[in-house]
TORNUVEX-769831 format. One record per residue (C-alpha): residue in three letters; y, z, x; residue number from 0; chain. Coordinates in nm, 2 decimals. Example, Ala and Ser with C-alpha at 12.3 -4.5 7.8 and 13.67 -1.06 7.14 Angstrom:
('ALA', (-0.45, 0.78, 1.23), 0, 'A') ('SER', (-0.11, 0.71, 1.37), 1, 'A') 
This chain:
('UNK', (16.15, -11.45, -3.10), 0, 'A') ('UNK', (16.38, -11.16, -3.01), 1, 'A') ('UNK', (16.68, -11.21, -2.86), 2, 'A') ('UNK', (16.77, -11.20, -2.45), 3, 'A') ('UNK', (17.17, -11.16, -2.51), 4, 'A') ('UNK', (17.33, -10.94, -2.71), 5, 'A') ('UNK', (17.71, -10.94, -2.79), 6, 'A') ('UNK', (17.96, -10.70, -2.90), 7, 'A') ('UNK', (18.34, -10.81, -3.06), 8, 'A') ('UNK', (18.62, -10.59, -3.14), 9, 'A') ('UNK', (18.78, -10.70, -3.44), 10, 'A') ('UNK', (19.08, -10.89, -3.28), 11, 'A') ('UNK', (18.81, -11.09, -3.04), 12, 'A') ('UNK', (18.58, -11.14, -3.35), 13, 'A') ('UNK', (18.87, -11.30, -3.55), 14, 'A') ('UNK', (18.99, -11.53, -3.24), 15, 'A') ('UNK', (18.68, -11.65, -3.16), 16, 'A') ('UNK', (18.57, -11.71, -3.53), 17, 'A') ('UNK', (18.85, -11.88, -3.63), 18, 'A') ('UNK', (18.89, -12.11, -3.25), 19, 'A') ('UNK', (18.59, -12.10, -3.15), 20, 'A') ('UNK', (18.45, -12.01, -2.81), 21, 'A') ('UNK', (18.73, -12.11, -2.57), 22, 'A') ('UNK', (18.77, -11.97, -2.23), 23, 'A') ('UNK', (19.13, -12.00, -2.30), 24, 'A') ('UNK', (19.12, -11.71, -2.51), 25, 'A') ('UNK', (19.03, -11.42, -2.21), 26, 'A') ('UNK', (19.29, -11.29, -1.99), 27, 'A') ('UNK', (19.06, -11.04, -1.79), 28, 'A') ('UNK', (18.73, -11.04, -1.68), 29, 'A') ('UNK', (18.55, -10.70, -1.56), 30, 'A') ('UNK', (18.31, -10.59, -1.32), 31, 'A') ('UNK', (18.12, -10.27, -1.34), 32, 'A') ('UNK', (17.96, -10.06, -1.11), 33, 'A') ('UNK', (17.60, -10.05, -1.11), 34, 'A') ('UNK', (17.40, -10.17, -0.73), 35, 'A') ('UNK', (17.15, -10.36, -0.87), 36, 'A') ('UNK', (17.17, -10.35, -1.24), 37, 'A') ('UNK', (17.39, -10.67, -1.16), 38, 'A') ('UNK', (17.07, -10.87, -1.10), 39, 'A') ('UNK', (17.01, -10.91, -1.48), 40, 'A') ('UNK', (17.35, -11.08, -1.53), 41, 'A') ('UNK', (17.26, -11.31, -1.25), 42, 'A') ('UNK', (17.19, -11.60, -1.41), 43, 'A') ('UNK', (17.46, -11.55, -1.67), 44, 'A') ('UNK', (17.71, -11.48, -1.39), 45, 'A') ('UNK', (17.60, -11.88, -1.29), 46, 'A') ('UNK', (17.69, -11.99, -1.61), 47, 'A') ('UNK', (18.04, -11.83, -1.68), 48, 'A') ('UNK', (18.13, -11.85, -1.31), 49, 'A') ('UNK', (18.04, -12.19, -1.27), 50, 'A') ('UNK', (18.13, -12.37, -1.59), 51, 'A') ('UNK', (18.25, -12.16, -1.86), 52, 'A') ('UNK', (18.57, -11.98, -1.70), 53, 'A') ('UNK', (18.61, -12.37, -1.50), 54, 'A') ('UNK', (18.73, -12.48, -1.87), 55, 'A') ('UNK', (19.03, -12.28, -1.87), 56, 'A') ('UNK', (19.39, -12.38, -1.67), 57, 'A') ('UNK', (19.52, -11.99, -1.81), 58, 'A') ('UNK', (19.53, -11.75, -1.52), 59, 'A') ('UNK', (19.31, -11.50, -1.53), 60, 'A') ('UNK', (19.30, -11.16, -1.39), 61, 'A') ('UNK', (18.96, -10.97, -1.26), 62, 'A') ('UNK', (18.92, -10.62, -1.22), 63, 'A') ('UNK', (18.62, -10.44, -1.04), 64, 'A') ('UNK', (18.49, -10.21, -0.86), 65, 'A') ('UNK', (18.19, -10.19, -0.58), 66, 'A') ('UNK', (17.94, -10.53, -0.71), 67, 'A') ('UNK', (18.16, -10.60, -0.96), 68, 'A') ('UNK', (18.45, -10.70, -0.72), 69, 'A') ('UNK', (18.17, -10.85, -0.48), 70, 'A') ('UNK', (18.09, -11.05, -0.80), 71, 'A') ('UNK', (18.42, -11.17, -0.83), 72, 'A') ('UNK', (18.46, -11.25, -0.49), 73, 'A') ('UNK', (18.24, -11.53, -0.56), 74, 'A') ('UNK', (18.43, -11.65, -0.85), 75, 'A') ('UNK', (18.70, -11.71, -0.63), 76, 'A') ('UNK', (18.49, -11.93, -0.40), 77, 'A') ('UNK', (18.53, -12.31, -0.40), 78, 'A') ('UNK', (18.12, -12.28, -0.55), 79, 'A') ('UNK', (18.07, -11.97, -0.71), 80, 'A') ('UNK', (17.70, -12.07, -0.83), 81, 'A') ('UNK', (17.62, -12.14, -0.44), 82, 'A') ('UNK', (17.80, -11.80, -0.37), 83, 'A') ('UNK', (17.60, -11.59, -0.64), 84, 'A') ('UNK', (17.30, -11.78, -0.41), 85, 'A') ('UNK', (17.40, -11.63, -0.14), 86, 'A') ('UNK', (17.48, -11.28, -0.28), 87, 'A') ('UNK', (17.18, -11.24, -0.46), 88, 'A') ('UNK', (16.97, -11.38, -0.18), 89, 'A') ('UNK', (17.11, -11.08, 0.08), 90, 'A') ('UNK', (17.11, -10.81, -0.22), 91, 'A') ('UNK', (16.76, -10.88, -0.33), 92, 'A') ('UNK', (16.60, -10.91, 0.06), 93, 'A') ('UNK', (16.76, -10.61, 0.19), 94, 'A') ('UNK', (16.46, -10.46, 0.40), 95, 'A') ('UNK', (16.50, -10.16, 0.63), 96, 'A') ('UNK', (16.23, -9.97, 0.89), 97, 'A') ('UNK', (16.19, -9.62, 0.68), 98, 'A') ('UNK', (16.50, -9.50, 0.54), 99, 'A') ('UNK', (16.85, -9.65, 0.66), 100, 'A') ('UNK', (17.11, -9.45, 0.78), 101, 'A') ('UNK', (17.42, -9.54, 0.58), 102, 'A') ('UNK', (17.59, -9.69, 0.91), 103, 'A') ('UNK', (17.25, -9.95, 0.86), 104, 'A') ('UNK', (17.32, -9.98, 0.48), 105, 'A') ('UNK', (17.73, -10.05, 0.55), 106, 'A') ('UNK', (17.60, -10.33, 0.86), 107, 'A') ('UNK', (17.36, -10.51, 0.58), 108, 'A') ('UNK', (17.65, -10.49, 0.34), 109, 'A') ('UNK', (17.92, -10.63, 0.55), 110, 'A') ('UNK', (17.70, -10.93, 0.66), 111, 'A') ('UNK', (17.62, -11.02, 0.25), 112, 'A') ('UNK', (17.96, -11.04, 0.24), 113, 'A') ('UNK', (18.06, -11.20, 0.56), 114, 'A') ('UNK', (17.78, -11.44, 0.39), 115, 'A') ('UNK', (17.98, -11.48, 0.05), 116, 'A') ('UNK', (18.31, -11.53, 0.22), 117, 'A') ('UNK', (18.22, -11.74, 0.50), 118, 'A') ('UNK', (18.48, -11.87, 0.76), 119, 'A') ('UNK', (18.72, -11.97, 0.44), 120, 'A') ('UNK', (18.64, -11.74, 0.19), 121, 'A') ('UNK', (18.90, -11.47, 0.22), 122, 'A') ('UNK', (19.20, -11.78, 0.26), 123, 'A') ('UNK', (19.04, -11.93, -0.08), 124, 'A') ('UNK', (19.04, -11.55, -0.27), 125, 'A') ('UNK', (19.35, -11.47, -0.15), 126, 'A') ('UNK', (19.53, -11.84, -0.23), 127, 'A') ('UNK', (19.34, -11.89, -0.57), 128, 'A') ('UNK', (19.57, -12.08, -0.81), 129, 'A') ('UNK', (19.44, -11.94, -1.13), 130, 'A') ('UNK', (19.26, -11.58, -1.06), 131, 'A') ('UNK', (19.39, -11.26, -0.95), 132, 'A') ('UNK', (19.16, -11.08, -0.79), 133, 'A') ('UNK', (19.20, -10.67, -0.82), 134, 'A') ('UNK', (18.98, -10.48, -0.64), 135, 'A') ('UNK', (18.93, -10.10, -0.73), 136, 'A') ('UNK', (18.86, -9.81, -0.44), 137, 'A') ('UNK', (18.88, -9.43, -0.39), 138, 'A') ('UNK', (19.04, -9.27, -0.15), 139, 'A') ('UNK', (18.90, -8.90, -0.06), 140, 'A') ('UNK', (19.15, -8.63, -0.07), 141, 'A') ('UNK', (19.10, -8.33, 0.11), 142, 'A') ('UNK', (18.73, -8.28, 0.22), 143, 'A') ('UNK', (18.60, -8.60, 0.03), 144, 'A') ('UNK', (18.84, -8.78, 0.28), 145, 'A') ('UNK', (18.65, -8.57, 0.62), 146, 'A') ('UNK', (18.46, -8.74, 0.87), 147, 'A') ('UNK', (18.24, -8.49, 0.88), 148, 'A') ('UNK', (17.91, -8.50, 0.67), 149, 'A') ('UNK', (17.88, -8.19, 0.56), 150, 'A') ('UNK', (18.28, -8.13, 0.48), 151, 'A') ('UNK', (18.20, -8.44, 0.28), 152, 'A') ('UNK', (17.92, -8.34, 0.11), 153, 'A') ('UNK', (18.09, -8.01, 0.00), 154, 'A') ('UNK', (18.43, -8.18, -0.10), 155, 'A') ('UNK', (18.20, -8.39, -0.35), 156, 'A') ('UNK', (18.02, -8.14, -0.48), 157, 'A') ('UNK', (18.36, -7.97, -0.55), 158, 'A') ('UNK', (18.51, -8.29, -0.71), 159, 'A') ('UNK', (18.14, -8.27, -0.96), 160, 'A') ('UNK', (18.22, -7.98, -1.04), 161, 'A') ('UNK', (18.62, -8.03, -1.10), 162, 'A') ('UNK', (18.53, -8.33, -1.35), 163, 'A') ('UNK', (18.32, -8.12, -1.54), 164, 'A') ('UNK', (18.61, -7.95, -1.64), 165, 'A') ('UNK', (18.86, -8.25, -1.69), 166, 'A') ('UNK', (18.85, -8.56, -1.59), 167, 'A') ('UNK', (19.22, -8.53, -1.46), 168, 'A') ('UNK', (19.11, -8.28, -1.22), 169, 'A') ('UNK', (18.90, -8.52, -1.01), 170, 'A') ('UNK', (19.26, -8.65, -0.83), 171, 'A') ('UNK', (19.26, -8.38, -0.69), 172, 'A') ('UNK', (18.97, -8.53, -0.47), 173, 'A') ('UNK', (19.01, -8.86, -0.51), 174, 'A') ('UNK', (19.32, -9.10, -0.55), 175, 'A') ('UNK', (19.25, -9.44, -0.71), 176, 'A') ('UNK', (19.37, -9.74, -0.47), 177, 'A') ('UNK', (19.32, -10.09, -0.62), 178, 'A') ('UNK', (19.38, -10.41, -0.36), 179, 'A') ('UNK', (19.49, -10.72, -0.56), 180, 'A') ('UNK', (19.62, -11.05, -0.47), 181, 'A') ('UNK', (19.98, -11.19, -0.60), 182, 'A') ('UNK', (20.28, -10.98, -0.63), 183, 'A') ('UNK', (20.28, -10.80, -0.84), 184, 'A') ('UNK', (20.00, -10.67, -0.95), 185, 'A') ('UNK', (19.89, -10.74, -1.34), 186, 'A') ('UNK', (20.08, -10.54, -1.53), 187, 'A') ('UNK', (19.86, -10.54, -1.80), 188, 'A') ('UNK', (19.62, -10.31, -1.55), 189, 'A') ('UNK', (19.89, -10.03, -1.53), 190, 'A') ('UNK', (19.67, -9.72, -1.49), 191, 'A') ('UNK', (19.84, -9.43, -1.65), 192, 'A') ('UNK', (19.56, -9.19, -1.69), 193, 'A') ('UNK', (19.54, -9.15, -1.26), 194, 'A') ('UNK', (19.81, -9.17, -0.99), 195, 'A') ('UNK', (19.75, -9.54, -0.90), 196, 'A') ('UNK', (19.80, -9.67, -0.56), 197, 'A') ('UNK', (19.86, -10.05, -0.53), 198, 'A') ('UNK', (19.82, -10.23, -0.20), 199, 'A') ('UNK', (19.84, -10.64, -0.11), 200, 'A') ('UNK', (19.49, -10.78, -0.04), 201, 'A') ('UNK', (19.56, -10.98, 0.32), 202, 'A') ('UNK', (19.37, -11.21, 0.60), 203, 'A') ('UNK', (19.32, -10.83, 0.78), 204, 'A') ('UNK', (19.20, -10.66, 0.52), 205, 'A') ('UNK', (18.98, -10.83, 0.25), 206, 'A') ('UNK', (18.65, -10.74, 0.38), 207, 'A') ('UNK', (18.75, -10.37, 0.43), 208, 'A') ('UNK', (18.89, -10.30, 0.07), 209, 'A') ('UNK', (18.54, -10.55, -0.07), 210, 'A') ('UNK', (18.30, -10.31, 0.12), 211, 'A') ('UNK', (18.50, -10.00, 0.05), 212, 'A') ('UNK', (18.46, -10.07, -0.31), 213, 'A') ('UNK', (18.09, -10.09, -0.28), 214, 'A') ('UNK', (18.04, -9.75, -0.06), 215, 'A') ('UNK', (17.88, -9.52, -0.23), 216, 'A') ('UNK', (17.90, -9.21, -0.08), 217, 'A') ('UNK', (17.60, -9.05, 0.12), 218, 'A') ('UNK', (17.42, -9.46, 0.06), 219, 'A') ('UNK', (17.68, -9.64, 0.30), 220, 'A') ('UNK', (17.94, -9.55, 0.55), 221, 'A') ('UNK', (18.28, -9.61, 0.36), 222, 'A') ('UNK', (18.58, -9.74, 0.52), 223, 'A') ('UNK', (18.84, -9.55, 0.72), 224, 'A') ('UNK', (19.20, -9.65, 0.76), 225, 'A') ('UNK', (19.24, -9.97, 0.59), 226, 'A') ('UNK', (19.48, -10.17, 0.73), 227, 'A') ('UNK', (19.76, -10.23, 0.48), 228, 'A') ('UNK', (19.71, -9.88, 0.25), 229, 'A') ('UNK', (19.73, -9.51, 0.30), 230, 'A') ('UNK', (19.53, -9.35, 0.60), 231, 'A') ('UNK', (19.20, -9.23, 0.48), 232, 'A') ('UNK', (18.82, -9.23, 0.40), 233, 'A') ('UNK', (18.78, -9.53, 0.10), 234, 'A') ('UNK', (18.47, -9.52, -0.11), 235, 'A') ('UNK', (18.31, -9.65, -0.37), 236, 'A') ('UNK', (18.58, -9.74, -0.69), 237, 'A') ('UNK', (18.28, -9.67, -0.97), 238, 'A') ('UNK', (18.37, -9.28, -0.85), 239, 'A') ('UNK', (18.63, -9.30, -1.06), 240, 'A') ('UNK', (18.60, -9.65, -1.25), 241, 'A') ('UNK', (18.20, -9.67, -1.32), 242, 'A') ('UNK', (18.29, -9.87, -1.62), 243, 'A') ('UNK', (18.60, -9.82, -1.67), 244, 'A') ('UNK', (18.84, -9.70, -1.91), 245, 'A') ('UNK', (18.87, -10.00, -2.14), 246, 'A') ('UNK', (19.15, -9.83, -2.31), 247, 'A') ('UNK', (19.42, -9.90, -2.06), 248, 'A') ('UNK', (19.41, -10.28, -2.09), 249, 'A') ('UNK', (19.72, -10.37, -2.24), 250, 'A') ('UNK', (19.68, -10.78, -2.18), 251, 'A') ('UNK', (19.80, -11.04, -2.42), 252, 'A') ('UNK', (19.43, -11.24, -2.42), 253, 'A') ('UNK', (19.11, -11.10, -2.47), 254, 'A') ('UNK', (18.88, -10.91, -2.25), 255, 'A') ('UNK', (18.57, -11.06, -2.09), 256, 'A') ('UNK', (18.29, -10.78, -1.95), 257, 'A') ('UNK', (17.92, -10.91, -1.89), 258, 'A') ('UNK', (17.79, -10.56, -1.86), 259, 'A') ('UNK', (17.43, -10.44, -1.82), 260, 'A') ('UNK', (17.46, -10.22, -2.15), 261, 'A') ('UNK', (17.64, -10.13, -2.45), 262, 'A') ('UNK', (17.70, -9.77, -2.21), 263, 'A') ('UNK', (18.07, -9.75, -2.07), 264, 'A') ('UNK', (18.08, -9.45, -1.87), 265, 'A') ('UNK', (18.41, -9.41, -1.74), 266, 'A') ('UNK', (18.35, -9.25, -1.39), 267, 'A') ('UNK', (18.09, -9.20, -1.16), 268, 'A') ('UNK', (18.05, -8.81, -1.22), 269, 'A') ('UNK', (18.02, -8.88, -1.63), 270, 'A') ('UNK', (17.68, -9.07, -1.62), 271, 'A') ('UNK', (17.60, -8.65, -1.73), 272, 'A') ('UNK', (17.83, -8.59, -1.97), 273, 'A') ('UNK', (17.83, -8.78, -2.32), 274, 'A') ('UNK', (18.15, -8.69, -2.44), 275, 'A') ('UNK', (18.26, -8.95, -2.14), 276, 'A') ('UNK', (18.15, -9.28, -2.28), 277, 'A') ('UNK', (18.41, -9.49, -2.41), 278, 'A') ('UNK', (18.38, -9.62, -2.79), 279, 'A') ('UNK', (18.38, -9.96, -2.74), 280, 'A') ('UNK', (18.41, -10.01, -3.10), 281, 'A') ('UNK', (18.74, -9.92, -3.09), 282, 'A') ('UNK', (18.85, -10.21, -2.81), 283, 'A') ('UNK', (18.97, -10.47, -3.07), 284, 'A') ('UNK', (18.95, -10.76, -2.76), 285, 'A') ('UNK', (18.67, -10.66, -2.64), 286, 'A') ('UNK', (18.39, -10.91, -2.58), 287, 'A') ('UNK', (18.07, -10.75, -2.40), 288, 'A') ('UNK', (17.80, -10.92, -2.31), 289, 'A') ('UNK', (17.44, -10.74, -2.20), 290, 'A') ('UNK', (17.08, -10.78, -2.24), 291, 'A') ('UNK', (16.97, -10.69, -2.55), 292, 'A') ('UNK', (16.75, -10.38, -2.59), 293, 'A') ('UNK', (16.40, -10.60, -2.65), 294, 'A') ('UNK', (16.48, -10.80, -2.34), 295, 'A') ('UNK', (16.53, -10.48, -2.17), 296, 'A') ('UNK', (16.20, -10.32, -2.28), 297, 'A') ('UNK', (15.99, -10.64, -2.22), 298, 'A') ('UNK', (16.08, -10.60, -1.85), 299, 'A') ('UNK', (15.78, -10.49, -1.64), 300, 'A') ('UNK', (15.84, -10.16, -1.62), 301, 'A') ('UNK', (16.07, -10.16, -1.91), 302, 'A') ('UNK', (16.42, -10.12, -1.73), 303, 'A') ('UNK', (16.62, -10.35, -1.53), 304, 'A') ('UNK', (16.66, -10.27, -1.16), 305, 'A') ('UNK', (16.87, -9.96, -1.02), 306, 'A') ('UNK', (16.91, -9.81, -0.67), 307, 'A') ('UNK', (16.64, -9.56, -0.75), 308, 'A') ('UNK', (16.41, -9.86, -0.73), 309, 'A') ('UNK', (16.41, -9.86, -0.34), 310, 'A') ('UNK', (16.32, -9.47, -0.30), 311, 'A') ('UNK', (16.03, -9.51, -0.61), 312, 'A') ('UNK', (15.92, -9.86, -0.55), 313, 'A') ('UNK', (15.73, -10.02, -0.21), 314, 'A') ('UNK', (15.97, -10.33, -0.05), 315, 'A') ('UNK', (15.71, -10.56, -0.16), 316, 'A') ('UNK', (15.71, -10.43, -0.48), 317, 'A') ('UNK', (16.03, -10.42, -0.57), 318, 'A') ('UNK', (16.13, -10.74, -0.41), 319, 'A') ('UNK', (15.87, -10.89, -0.66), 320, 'A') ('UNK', (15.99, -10.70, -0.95), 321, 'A') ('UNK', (16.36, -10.74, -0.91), 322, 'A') ('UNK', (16.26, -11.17, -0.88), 323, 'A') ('UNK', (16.10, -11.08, -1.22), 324, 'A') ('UNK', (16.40, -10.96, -1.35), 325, 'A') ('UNK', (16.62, -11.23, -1.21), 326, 'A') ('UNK', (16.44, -11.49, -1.41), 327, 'A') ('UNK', (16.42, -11.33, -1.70), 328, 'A') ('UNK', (16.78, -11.35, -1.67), 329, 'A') ('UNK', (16.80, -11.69, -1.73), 330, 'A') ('UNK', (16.76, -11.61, -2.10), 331, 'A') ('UNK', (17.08, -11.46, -2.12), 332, 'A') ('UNK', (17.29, -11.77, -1.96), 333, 'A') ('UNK', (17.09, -12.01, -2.16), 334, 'A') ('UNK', (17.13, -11.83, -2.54), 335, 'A') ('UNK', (17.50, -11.83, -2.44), 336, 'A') ('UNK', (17.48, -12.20, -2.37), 337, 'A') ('UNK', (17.36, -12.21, -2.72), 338, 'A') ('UNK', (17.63, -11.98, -2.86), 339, 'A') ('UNK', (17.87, -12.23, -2.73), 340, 'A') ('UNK', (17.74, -12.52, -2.91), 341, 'A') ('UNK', (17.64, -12.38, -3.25), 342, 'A') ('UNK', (17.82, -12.43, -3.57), 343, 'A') ('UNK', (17.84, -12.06, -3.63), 344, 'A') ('UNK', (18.05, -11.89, -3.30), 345, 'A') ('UNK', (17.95, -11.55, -3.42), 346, 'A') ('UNK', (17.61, -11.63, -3.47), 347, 'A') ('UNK', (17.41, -11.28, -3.37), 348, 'A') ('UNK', (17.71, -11.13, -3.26), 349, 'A') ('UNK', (17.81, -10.77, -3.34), 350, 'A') ('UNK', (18.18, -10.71, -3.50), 351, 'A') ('UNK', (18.32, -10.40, -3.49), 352, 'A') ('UNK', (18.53, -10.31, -3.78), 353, 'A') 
């Protein structure tokens, strides 16, 4: 039978685990990517690592992500975090809207998913975990990506596209990366070098904000203006300029942790185009990724696992049903790690990277 889970180990991971075992003592960060609702395939998996494999560990333990991933995380912070992916899958997957939403509709829906995560604790709980440090990554528009104005908006964006084409560094000149964490300070293992960084203290006033701003794509939802706490301005969506991130610039002691929804790091949102942006993860020697395996993948339904272009090509119905499809295939994934954890063998089927 082919397998659901397929997992990739730089050489420093590989030789850890191998030698230890899987222990989740050994990981230091855990990453969230960007992606809508590619996350729905590491749902079940997210179940299994929130709620029992990352609960074996006393170490603190940093996340980092941006737009679902940080939503993602948010639940691991929660006193449940299975009963909290529930709840965010639940009002992810049932999103249902008259026509097509304006993004002010879009932003109300997403506020209220999380409102539904958090409940009347939930922002106390992330912000007072004992173990986890929660970092949560936004943009903030500069010049016209930061107007309230649509259509100075939609040119400043097209002007940061075409900026990135020619260097990634060019795209601060649009953008400025903000990241929210909890704790003081902030992990100095995530000290961005390749952007000018802006670091801000998550707080009781400003959690939600910085969570939806980290989800808001541009043009989909209505971003956030003026967070309390940080630099005036519009925030957006942090996959703008961490998609995937730039796995590079983790300079941690432990190993890294990233369920992901392919072997594909793309380090911003304007490289999904441009090949020569991927990151070789090959060359991440504490890596651990985790993704559905290419045969899972193309035994889906329609032979891809869900994206945002699913509500623009599919009906509601239909892609309600399929995206339930694709959440319980998911189950394959948490359960062959299961088995990974109590083989003989901890590399069994796993990729090393030399």
């Amino acid at each position: 039978m082919a397998k659901a889970l397929s997992i990739y180990m730089g050489k420093e991971a590989a030789k850890k685990i191998g030698a230890d075992g899987w222990s989740a003592e050994h990981f230091d960060l855990l990453l969230g990517a960007s992606g809508g609702p590619k996350w729905l395939i590491l749902g079940h998996l997210d179940r299994f690592l929130f709620g029992d494999f990352l609960q074996r560990s006393n170490r603190p333990l940093s996340v980092l992500g941006s737009s679902i991933g940080s939503w993602r995380h948010a639940c691991l912070t929660m006193p449940d975090p299975v009963a909290a992916i529930d709840k965010l899958q639940e009002g992810y997957l049932y999103q249902r809207y008259a026509g097509k939403p304006s993004p002010a509709e879009v932003s109300a829906v997403s506020c209220r998913i999380l409102e539904t995560i958090l409940g009347e604790n939930g922002v106390s709980q992330l912000l007072c975990h004992p173990r986890i440090q929660t970092h949560v990554v936004t943009a903030r528009g500069r010049g016209l990506c930061s107007s309230a104005s649509t259509a100075g908006f939609r040119a400043g964006l097209g002007a940061a596209a075409l900026s990135n084409i020619l260097s990634r560094q060019r795209l601060q000149s649009h953008f400025q990366r903000v990241v929210f964490h909890t704790g003081s300070p902030p992990n100095p293992g995530l000290n961005f070098q390749d952007f000018q960084t802006h670091y801000c203290a998550l707080q009781e006033d400003n959690t939600l904000q910085s969570l939806h701003a980290s989800g808001a794509i541009p043009l989909v939802l209505a971003g956030e203006r003026n967070i309390s706490g940080a630099p005036a301005g519009q925030y957006w969506d942090g996959g703008i300029i961490d998609y995937h991130f730039d796995l590079s610039q983790h300079c941690g002691d432990g190993l890294i942790l990233y369920p992901h929804f392919s072997t594909e790091v793309i380090r911003g949102w304007f490289d999904k185009f441009l090949s020569r942006r991927r990151t070789a993860i090959r060359d991440v020697k504490k890596l651990v990724l985790m993704c559905p395996s290419t045969e899972l993948t193309a035994d889906l339904p329609l032979g891809k696992i869900p994206d945002r272009s699913d509500f623009t090509q599919l009906g509601e119905e239909e892609r309600i049903h399929y995206w339930e499809q694709c959440v319980q295939r998911s189950r394959l994934l948490a359960e062959e790690f299961a088995a990974l954890l109590e083989s003989s063998n901890p590399l069994a089927g796993v990729t090393v990277f030399d």
